[in-house]
VEXDREN-2710 file (C-alpha; in Angstrom, 1 decimal):
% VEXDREN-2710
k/r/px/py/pz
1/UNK/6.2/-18.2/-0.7
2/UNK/7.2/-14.8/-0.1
3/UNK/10.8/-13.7/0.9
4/UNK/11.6/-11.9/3.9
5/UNK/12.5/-8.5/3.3
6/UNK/16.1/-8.9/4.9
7/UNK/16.8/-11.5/2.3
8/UNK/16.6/-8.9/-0.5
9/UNK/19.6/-6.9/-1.7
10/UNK/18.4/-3.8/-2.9
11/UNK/19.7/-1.7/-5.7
12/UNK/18.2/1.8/-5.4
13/UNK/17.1/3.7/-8.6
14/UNK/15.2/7.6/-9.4
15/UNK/12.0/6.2/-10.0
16/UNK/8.6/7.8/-11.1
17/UNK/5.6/7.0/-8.5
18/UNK/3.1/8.2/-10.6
19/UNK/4.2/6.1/-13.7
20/UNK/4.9/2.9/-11.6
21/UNK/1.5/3.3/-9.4
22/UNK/-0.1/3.5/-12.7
23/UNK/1.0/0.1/-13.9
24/UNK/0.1/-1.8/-10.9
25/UNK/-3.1/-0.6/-10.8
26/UNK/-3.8/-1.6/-14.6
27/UNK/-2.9/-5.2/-13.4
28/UNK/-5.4/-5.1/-10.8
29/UNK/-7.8/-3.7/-13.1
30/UNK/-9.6/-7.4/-14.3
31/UNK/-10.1/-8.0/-10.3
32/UNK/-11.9/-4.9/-9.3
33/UNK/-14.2/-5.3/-12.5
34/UNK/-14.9/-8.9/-11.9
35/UNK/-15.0/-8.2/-7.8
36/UNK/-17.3/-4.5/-8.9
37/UNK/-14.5/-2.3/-7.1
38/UNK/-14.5/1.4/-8.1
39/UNK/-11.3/2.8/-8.7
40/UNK/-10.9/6.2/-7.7
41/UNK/-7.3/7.7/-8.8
42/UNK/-5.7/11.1/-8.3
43/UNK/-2.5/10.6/-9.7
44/UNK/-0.2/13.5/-11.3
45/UNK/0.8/13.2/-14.7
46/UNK/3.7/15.1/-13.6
47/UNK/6.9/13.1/-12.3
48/UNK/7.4/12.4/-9.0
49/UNK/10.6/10.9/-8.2
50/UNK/11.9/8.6/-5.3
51/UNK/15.1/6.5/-4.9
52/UNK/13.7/3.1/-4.5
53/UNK/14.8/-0.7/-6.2
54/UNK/11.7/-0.8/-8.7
55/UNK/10.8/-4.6/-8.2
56/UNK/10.5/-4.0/-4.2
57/UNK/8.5/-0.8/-4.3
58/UNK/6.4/-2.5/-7.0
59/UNK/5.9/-5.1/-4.2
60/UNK/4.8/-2.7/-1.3
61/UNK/2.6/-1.6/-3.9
62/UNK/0.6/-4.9/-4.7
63/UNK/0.8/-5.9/-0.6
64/UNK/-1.2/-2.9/0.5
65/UNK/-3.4/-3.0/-2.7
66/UNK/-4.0/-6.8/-2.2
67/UNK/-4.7/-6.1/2.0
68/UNK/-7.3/-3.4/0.9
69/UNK/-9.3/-5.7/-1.5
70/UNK/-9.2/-8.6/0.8
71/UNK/-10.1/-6.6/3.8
72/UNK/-11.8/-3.4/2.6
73/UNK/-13.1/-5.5/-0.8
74/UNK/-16.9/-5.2/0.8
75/UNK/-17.0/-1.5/0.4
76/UNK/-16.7/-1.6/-3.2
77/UNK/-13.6/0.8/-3.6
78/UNK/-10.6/1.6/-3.7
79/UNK/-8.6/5.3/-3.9
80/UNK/-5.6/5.6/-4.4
81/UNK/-3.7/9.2/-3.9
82/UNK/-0.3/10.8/-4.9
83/UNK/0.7/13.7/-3.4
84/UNK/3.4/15.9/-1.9
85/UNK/4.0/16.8/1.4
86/UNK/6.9/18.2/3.6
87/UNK/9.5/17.0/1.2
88/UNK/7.9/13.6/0.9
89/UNK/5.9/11.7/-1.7
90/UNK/2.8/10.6/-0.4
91/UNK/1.1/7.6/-1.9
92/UNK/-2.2/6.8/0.3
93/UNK/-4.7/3.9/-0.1
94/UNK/-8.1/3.8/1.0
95/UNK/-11.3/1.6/1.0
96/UNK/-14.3/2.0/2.9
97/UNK/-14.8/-1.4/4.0
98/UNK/-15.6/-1.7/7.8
99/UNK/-12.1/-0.3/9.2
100/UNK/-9.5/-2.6/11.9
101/UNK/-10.4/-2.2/15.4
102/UNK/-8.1/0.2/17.5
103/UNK/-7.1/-2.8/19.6
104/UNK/-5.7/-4.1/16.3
105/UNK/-4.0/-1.4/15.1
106/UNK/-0.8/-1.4/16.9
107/UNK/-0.3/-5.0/15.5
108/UNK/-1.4/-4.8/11.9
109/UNK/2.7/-4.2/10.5
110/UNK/3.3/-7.3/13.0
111/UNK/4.3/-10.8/11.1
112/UNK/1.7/-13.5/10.8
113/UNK/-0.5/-11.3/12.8
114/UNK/-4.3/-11.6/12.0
115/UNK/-7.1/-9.1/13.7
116/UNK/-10.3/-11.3/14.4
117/UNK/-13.3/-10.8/12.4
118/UNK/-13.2/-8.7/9.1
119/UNK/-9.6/-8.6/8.9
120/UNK/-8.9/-11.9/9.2
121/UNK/-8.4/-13.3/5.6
122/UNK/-4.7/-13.9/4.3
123/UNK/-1.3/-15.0/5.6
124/UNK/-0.7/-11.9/7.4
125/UNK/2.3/-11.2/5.9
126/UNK/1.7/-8.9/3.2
127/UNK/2.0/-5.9/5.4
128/UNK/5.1/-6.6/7.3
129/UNK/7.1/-7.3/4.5
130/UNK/5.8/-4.0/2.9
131/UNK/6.7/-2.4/5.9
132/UNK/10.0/-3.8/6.2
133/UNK/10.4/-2.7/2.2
134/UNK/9.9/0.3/2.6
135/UNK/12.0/1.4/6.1
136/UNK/14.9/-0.6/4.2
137/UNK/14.6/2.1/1.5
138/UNK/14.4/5.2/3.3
139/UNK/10.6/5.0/3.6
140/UNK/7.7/4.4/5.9
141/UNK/3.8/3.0/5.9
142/UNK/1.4/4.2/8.3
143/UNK/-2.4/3.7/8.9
144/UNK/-3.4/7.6/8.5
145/UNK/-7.1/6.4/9.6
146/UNK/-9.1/3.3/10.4
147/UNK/-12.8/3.9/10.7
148/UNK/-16.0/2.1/9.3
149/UNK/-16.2/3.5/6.1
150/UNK/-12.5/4.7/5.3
151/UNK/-9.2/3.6/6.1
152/UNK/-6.4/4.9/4.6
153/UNK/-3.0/3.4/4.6
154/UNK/0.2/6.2/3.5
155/UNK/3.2/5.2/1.8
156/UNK/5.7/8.0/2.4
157/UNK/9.0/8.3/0.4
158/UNK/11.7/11.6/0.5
159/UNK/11.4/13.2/-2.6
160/UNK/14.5/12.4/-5.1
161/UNK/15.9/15.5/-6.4
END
């Protein structure tokens, strides 16, 4: 059962995107070989730090990775991007399975919420609880794109000095 995010006491630590993206893509790595996902990466061996509690960012981390291979899992890949931008670590990730349907859109952050058709597997949870992670720390998740072919959800952070 997964904990609300208001439940959570969070202790925020400097933390290194780059490093921590790394190791929760490594334990994804037996499920995109056995499921035939590529893994395209673009992540800085540079640090990039954000104030975040570890575990919860970790969390946000697995939620969106785990939406994109249950809904995105028929397009065979999955990207995942750090970058900078305005101040602000951006983390996005993309599939090119067949997209959400604008009418979904504005309700895919929304508890227990589940778009008909392709986007209809799981609890619908996953994404409001990484959602609600994330604004509790100083951070945000947005769709950037939705389209047949390549959807991209951002993960935005400030940038910890």
């Amino acid at each position: 059962m997964q904990s609300d995010a208001n439940e959570i006491v969070l202790s925020p630590e400097k933390t290194d995107v780059c490093e921590i993206t790394r190791q929760v893509l490594i334990d994804f790595l037996p499920t995109l070989e056995k499921e035939q996902i590529t893994l395209d990466s673009a992540i800085p061996d540079e640090e990039m730090n954000i104030c975040v509690n570890r575990e919860s960012f970790v969390r946000i981390l697995q939620n969106l990775i785990r939406n994109t291979l249950t809904h995105g899992g028929e397009g065979k890949y999955l990207g995942v991007r750090i970058g900078r931008e305005a101040e602000k670590i951006c983390i996005d990730i993309a599939d090119r399975g067949q997209g959400i349907s604008r009418e979904h859109l504005p309700f895919v952050f929304d508890r227990l919420y589940k778009a008909d058709g392709v986007r209809s597997k799981g609890g619908g949870i996953g994404l409001a609880i990484a959602r609600e992670l994330a604004n509790k720390m100083g951070g945000n998740i947005e769709i950037l794109r939705s389209l047949p072919g390549d959807t991209v959800f951002r993960i935005t952070f400030p940038e910890a000095a």
